[in-house]
N, C-alpha and C positions, 0 to 999 in steps of 0.2 A: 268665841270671844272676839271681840272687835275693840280698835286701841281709840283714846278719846278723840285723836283727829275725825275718825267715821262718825264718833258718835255727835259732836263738834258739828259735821256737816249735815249730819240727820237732821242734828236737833234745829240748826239755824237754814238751811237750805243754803249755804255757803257755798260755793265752791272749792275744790283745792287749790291754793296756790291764792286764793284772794279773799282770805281771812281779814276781820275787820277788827279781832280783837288777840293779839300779840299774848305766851306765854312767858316768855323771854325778848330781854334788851341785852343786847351783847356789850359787855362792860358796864352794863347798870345806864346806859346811857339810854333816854327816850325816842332818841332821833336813832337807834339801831334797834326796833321790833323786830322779833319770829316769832312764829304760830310751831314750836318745838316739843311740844311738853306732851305726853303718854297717859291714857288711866288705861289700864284694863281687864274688861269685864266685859260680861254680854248686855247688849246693848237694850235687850228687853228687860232689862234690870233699872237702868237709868232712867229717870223719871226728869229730870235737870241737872244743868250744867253750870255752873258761872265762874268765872274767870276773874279773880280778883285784881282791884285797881292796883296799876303800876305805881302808885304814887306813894302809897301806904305799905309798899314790899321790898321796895326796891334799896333801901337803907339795910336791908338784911340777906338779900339775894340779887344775883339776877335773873333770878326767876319766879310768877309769881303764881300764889296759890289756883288751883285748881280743886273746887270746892262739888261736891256730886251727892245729890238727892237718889236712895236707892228708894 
């Protein structure tokens, strides 16, 4: 099993620590992103990833969807 951060970096050639796309705003606020948020499963399973826009989540969380194609 591997947590979505690995799969996150497989899937985008990301590195760690210099993520482009934020699961969490700390207080709901835009100007405070992290890349914080977990799936996991085995990563031969995942087929896609997407990361739902803060704009349309963040009224209900500070965290926001994490969406995965098996």
């Amino acid at each position: 099993m591997w947590s979505c951060r690995y799969i996150y970096h497989q899937l985008t050639g990301e590195k760690e620590g210099e993520e482009t796309k934020p699961t969490f705003y700390m207080y709901r606020h835009l100007d405070k992103p992290y890349h914080v948020d977990y799936i996991f499963m085995s990563s031969d399973k995942i087929k896609d990833l997407e990361i739902c826009d803060a704009d349309k989540w963040l009224h209900l969380s500070d965290h926001v969807p994490l969406i995965f194609e098996i």
